[in-house]
PDB file with one MODEL, atoms N, CA, C and O in Angstrom:
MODEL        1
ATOM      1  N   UNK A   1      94.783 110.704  41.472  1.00  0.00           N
ATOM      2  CA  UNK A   1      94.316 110.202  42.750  1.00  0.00           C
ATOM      3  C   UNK A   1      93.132 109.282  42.524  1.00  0.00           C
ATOM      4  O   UNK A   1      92.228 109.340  41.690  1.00  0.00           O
ATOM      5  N   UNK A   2      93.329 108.607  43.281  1.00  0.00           N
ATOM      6  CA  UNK A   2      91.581 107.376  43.155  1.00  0.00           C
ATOM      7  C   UNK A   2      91.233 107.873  44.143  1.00  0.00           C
ATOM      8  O   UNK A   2      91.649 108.760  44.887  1.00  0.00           O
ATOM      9  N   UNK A   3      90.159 107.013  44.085  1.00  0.00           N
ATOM     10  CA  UNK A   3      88.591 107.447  45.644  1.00  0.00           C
ATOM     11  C   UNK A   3      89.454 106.705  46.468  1.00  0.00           C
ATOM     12  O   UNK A   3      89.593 107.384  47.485  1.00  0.00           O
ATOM     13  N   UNK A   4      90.298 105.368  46.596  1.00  0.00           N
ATOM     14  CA  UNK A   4      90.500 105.054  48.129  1.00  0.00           C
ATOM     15  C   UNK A   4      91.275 105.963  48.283  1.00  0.00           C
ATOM     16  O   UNK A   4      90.897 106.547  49.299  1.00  0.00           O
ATOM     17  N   UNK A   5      92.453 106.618  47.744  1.00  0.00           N
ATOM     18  CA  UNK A   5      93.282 107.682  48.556  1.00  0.00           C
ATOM     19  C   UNK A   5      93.131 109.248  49.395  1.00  0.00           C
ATOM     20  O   UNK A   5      93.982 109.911  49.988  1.00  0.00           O
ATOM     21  N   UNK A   6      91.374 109.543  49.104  1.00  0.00           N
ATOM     22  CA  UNK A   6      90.822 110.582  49.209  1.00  0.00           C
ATOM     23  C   UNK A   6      90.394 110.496  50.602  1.00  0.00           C
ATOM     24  O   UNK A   6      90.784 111.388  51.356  1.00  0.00           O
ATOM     25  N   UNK A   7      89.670 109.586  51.053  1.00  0.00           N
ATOM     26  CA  UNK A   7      89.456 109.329  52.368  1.00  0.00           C
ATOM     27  C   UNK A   7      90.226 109.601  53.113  1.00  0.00           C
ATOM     28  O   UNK A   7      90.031 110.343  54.076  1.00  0.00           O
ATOM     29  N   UNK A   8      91.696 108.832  52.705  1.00  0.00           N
ATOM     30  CA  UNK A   8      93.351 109.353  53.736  1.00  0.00           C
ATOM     31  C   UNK A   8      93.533 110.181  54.185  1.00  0.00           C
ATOM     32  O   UNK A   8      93.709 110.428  55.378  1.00  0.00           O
ATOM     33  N   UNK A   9      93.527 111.305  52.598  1.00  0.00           N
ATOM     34  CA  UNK A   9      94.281 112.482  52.395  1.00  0.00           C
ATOM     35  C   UNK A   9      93.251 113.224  53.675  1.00  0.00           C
ATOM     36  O   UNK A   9      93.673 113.741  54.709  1.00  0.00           O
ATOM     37  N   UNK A  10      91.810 113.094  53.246  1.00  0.00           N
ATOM     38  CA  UNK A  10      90.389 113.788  54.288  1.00  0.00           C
ATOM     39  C   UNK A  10      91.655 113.615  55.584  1.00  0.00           C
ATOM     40  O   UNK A  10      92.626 114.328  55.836  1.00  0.00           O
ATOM     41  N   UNK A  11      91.185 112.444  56.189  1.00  0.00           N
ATOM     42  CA  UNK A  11      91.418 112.285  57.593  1.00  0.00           C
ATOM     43  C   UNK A  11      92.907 113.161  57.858  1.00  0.00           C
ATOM     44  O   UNK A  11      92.971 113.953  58.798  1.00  0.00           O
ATOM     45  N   UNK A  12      93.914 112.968  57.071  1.00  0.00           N
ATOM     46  CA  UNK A  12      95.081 113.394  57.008  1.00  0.00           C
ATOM     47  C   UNK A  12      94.823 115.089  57.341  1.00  0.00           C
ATOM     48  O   UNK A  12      95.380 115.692  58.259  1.00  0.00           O
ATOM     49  N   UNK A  13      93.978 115.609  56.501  1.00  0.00           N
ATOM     50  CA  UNK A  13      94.259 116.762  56.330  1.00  0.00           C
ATOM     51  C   UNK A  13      93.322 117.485  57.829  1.00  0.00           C
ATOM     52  O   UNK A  13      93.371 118.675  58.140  1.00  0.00           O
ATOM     53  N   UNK A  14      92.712 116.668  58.394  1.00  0.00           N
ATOM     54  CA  UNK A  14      91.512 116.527  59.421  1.00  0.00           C
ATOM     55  C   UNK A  14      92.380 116.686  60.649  1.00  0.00           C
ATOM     56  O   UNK A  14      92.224 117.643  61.408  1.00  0.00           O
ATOM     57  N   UNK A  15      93.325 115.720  60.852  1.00  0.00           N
ATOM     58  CA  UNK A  15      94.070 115.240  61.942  1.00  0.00           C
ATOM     59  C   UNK A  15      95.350 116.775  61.956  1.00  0.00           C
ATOM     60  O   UNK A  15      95.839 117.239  62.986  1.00  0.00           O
ATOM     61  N   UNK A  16      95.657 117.329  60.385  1.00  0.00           N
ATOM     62  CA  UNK A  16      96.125 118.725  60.683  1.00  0.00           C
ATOM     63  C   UNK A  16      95.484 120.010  61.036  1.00  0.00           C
ATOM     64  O   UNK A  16      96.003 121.072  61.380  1.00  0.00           O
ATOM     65  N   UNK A  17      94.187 119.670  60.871  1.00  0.00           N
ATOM     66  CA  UNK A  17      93.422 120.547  61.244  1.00  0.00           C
ATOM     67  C   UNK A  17      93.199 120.994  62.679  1.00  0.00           C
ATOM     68  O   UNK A  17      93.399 122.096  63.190  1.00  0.00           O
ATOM     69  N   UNK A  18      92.561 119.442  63.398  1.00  0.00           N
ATOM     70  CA  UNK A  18      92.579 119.439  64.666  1.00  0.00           C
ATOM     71  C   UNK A  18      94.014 120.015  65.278  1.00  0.00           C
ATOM     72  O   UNK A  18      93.893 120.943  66.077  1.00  0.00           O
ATOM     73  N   UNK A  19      95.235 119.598  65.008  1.00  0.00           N
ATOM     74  CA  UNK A  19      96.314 119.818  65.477  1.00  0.00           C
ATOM     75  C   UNK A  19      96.484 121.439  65.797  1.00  0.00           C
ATOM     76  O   UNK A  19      96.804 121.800  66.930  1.00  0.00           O
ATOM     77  N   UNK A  20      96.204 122.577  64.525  1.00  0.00           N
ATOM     78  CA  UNK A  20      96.275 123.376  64.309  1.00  0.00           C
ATOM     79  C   UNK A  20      95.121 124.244  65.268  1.00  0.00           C
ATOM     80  O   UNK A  20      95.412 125.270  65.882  1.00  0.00           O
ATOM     81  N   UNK A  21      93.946 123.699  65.262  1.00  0.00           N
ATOM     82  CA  UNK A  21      93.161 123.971  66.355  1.00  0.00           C
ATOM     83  C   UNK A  21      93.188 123.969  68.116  1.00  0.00           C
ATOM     84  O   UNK A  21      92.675 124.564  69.064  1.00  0.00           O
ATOM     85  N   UNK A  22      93.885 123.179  67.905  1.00  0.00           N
ATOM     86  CA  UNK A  22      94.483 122.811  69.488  1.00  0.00           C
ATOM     87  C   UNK A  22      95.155 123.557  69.735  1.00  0.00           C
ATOM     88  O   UNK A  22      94.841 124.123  70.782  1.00  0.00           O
ATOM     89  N   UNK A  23      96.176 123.978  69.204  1.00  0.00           N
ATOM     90  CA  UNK A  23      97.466 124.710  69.167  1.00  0.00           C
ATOM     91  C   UNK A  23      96.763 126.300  69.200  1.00  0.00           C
ATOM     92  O   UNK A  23      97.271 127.161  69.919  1.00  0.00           O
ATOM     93  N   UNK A  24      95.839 126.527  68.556  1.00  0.00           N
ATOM     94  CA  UNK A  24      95.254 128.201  68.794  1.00  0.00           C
ATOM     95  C   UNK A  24      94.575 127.895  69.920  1.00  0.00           C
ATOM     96  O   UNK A  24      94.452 128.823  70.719  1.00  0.00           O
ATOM     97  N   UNK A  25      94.045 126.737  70.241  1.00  0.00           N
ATOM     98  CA  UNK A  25      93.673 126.871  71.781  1.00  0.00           C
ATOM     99  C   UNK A  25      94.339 127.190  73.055  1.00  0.00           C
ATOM    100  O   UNK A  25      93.979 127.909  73.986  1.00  0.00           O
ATOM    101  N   UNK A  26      95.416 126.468  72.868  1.00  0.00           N
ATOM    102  CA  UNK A  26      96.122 126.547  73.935  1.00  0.00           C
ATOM    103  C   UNK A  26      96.715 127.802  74.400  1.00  0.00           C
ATOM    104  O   UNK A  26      96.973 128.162  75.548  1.00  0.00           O
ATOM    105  N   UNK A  27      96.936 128.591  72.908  1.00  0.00           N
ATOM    106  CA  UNK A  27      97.912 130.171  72.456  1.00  0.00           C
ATOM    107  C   UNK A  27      96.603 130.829  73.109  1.00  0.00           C
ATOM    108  O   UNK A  27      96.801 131.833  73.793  1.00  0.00           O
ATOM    109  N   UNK A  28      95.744 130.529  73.019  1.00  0.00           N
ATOM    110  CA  UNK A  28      94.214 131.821  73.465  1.00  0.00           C
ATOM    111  C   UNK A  28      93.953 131.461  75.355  1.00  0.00           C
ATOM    112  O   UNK A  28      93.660 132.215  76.283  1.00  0.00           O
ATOM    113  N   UNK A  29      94.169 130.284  75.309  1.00  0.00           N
ATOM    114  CA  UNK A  29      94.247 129.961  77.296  1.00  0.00           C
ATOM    115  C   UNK A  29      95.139 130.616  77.277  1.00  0.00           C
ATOM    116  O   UNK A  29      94.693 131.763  77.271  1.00  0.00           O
ATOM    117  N   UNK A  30      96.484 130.652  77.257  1.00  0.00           N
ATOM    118  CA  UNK A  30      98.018 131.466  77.516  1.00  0.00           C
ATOM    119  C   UNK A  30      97.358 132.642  77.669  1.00  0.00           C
ATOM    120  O   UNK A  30      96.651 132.898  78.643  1.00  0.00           O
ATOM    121  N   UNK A  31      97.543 133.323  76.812  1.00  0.00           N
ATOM    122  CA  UNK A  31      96.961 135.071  76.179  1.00  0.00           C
ATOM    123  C   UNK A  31      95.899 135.172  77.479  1.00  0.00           C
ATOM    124  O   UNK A  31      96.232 135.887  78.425  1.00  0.00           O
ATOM    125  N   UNK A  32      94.830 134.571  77.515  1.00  0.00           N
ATOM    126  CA  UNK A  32      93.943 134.914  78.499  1.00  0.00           C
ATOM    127  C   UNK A  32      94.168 134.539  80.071  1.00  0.00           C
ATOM    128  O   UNK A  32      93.252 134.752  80.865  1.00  0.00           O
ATOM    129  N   UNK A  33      95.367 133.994  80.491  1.00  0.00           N
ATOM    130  CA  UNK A  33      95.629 134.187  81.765  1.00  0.00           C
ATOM    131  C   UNK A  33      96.710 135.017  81.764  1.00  0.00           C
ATOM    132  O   UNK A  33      96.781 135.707  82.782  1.00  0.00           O
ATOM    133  N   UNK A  34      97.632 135.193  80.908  1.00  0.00           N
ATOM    134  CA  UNK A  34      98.410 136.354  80.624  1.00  0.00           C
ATOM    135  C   UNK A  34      97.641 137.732  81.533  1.00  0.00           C
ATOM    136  O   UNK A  34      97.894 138.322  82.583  1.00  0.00           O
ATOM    137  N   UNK A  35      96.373 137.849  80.250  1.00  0.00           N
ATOM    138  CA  UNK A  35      96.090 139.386  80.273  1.00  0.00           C
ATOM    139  C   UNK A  35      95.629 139.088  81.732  1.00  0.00           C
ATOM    140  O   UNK A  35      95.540 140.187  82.280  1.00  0.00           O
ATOM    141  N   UNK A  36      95.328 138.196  82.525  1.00  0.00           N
ATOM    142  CA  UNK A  36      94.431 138.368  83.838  1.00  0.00           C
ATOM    143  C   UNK A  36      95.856 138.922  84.616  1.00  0.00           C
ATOM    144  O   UNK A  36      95.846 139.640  85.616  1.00  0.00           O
ATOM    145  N   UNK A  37      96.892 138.499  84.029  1.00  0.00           N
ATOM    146  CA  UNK A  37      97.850 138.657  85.243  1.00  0.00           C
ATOM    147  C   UNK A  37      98.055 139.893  85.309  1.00  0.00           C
ATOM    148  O   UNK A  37      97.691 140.500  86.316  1.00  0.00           O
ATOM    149  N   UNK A  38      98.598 140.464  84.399  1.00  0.00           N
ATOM    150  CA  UNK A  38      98.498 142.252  83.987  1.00  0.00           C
ATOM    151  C   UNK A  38      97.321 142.996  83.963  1.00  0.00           C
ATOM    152  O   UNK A  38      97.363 144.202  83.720  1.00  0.00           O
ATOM    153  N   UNK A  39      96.534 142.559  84.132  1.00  0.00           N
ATOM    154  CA  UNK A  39      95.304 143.452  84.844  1.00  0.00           C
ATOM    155  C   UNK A  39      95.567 143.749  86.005  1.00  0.00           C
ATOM    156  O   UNK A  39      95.781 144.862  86.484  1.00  0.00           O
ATOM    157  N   UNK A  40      95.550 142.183  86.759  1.00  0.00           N
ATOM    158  CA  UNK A  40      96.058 142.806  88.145  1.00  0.00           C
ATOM    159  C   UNK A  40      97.424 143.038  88.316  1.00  0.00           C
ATOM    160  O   UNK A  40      97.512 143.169  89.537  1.00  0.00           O
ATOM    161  N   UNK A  41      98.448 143.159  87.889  1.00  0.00           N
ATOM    162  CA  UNK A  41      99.015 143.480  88.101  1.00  0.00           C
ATOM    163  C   UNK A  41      99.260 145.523  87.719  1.00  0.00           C
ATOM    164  O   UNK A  41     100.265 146.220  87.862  1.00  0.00           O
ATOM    165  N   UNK A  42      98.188 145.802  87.340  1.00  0.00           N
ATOM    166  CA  UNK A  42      97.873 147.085  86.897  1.00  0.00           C
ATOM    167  C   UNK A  42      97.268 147.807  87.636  1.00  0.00           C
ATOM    168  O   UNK A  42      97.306 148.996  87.951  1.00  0.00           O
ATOM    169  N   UNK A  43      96.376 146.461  88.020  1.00  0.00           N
ATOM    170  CA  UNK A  43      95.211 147.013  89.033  1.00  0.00           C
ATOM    171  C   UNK A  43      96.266 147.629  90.951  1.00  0.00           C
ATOM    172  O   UNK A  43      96.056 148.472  91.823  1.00  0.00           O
ATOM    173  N   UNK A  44      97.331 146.553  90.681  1.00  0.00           N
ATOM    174  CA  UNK A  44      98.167 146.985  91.816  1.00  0.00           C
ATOM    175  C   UNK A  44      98.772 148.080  91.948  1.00  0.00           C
ATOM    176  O   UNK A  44      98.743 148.850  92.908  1.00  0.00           O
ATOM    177  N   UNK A  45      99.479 148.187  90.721  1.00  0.00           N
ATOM    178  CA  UNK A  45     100.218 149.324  90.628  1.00  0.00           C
ATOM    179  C   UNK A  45      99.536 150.825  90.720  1.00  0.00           C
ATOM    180  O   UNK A  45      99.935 151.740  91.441  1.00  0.00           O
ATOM    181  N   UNK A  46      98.511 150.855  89.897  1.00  0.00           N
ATOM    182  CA  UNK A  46      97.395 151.750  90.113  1.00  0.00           C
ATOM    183  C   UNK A  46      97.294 151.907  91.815  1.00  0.00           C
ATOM    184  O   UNK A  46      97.348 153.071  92.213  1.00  0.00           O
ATOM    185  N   UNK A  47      97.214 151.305  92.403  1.00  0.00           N
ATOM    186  CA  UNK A  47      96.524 151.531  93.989  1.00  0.00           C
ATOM    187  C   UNK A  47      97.820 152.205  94.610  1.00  0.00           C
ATOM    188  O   UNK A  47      97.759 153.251  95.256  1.00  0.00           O
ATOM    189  N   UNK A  48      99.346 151.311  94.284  1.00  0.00           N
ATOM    190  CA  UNK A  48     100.506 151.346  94.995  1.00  0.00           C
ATOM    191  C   UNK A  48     100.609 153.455  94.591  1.00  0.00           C
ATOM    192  O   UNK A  48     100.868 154.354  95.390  1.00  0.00           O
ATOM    193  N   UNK A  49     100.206 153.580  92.723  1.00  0.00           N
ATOM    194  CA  UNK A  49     100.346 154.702  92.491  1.00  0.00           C
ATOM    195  C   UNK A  49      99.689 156.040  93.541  1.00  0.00           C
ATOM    196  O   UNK A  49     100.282 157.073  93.851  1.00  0.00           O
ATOM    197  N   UNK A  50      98.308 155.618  93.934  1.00  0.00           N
ATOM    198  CA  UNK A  50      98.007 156.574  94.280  1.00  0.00           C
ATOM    199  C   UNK A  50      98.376 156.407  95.757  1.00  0.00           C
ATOM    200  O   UNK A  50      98.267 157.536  96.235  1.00  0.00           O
ATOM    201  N   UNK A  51      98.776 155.517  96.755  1.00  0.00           N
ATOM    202  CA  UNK A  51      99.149 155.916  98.037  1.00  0.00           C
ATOM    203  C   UNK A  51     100.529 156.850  98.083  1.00  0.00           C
ATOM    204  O   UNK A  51     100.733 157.870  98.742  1.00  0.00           O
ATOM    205  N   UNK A  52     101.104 156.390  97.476  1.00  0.00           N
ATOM    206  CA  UNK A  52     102.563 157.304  96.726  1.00  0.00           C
ATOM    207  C   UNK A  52     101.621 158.726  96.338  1.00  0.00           C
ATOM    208  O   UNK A  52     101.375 159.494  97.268  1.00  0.00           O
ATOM    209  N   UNK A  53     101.282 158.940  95.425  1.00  0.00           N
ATOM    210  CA  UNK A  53     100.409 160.315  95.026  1.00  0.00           C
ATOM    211  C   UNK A  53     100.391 161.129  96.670  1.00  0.00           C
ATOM    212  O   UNK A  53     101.090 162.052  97.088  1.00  0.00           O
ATOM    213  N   UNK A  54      99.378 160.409  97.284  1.00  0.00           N
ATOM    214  CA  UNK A  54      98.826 160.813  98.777  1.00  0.00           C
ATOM    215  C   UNK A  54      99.681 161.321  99.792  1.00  0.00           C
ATOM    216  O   UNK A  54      99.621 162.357 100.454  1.00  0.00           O
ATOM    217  N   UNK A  55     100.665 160.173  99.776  1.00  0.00           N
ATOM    218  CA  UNK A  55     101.875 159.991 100.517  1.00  0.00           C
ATOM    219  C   UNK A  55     102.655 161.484 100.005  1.00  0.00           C
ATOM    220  O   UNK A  55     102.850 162.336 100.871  1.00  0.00           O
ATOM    221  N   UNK A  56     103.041 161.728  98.726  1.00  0.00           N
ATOM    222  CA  UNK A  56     103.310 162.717  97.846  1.00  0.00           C
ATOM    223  C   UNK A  56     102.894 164.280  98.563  1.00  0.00           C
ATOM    224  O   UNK A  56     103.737 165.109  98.906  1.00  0.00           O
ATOM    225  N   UNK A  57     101.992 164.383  98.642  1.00  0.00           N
ATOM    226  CA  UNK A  57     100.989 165.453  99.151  1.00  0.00           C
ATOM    227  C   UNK A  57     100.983 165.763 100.453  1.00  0.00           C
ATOM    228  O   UNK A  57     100.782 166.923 100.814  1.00  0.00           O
ATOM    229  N   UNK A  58     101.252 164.545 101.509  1.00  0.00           N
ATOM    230  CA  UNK A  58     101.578 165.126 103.031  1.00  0.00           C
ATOM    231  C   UNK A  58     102.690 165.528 103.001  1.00  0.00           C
ATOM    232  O   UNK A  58     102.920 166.687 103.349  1.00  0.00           O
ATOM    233  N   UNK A  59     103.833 164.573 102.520  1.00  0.00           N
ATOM    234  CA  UNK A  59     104.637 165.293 102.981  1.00  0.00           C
ATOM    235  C   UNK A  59     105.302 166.599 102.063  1.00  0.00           C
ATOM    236  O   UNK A  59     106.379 167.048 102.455  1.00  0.00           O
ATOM    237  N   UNK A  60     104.529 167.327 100.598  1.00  0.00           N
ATOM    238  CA  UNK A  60     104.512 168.754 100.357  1.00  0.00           C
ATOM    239  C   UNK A  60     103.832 169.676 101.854  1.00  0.00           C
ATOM    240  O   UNK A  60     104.182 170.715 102.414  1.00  0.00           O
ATOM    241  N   UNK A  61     102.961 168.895 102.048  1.00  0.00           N
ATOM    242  CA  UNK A  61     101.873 170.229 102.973  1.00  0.00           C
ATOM    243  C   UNK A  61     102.677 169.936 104.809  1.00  0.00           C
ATOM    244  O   UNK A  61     102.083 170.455 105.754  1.00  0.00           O
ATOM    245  N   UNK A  62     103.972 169.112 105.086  1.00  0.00           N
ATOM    246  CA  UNK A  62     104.729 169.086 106.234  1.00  0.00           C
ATOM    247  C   UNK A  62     105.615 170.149 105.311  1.00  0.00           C
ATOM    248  O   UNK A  62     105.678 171.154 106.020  1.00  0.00           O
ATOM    249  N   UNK A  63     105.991 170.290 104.661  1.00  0.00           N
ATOM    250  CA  UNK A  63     107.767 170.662 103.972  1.00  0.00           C
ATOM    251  C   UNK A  63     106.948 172.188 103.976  1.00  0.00           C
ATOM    252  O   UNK A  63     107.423 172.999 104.771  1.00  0.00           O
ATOM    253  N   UNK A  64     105.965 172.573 103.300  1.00  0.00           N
ATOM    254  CA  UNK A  64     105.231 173.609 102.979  1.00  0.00           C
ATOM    255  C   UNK A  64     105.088 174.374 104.512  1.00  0.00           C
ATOM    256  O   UNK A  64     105.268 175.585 104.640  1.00  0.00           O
ATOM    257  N   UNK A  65     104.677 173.320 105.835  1.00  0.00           N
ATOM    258  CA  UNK A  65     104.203 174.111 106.966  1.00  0.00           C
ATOM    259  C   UNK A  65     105.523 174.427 107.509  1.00  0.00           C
ATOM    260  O   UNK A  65     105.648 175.601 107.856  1.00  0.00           O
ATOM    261  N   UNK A  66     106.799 173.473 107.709  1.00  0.00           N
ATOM    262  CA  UNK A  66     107.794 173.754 107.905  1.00  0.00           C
ATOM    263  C   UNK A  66     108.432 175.204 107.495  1.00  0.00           C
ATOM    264  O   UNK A  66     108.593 176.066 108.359  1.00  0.00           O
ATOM    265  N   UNK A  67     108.748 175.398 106.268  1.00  0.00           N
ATOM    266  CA  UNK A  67     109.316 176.412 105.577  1.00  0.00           C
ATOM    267  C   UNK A  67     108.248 178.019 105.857  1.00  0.00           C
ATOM    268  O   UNK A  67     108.575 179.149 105.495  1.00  0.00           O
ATOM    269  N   UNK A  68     106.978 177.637 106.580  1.00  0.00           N
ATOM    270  CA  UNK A  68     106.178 178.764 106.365  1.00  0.00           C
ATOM    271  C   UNK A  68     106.653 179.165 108.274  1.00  0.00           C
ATOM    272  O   UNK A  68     106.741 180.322 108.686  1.00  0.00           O
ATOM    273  N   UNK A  69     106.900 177.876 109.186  1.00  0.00           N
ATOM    274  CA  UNK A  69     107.137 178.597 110.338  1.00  0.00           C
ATOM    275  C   UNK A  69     108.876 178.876 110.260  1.00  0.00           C
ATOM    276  O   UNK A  69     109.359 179.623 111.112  1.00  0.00           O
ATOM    277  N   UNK A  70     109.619 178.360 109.399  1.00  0.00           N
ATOM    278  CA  UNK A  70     111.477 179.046 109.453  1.00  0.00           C
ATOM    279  C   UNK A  70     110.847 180.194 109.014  1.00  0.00           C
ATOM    280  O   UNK A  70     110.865 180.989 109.954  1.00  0.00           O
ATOM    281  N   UNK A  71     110.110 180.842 107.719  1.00  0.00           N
ATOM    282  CA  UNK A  71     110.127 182.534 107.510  1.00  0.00           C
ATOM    283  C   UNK A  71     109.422 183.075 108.783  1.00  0.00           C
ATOM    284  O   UNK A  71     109.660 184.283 108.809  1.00  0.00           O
ATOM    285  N   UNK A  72     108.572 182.684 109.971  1.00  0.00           N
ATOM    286  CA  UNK A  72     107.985 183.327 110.829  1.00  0.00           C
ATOM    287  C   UNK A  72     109.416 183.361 111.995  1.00  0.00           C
ATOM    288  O   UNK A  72     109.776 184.336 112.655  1.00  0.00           O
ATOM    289  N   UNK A  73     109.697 182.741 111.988  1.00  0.00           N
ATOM    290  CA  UNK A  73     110.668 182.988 112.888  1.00  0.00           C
ATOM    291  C   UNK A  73     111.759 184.016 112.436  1.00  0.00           C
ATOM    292  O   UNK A  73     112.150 184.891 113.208  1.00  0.00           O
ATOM    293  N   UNK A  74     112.281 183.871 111.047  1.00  0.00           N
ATOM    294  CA  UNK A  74     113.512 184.504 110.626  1.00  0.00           C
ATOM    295  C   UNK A  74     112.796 186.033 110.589  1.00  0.00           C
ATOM    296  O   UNK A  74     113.477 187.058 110.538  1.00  0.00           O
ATOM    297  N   UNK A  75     111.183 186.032 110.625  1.00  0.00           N
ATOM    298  CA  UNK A  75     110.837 187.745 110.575  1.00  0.00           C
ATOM    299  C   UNK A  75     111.213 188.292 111.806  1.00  0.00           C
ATOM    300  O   UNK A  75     111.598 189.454 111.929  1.00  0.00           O
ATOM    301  N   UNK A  76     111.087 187.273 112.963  1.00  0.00           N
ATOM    302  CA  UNK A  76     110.835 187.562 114.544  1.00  0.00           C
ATOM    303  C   UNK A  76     112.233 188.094 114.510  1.00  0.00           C
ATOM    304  O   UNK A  76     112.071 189.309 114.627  1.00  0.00           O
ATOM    305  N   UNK A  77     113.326 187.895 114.429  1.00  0.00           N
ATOM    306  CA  UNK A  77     114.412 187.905 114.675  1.00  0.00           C
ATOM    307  C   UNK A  77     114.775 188.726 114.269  1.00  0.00           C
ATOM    308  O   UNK A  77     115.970 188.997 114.385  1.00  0.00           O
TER     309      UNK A  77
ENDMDL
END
């Protein structure tokens, strides 16, 4: 190699560099609106989970009051 071809190869290897840099940039913006989306979308499900949970629980303690007045009656009888 001579000295003028070194300069080239520099910029050459410069211009793959940048390229390669860009390219993890863009992969790390992606990734980071990604994870925003699945946060919230976690963050939803989480909330949707516990009205379901709640929801869950009235209607045990209707099914629970139900079944406690059929045995009051079936004693009456």
């Amino acid at each position: 190699m001579t000295k003028k071809t070194t300069p080239a190869l520099i910029d050459q290897e410069l211009g793959q560099l940048e390229e390669k840099v860009s390219s993890l940039l863009d992969i790390i913006n992606r990734l980071m609106k990604e994870n925003q989306s699945l946060r919230a979308q976690q963050e939803t499900q989480a909330t949707e989970r516990a009205g379901l949970l709640e929801r869950h629980d009235e209607v045990r303690n209707r099914v629970d009051a139900i079944v406690t007045r059929l045995k009051s009656l079936e004693t009456n009888i």
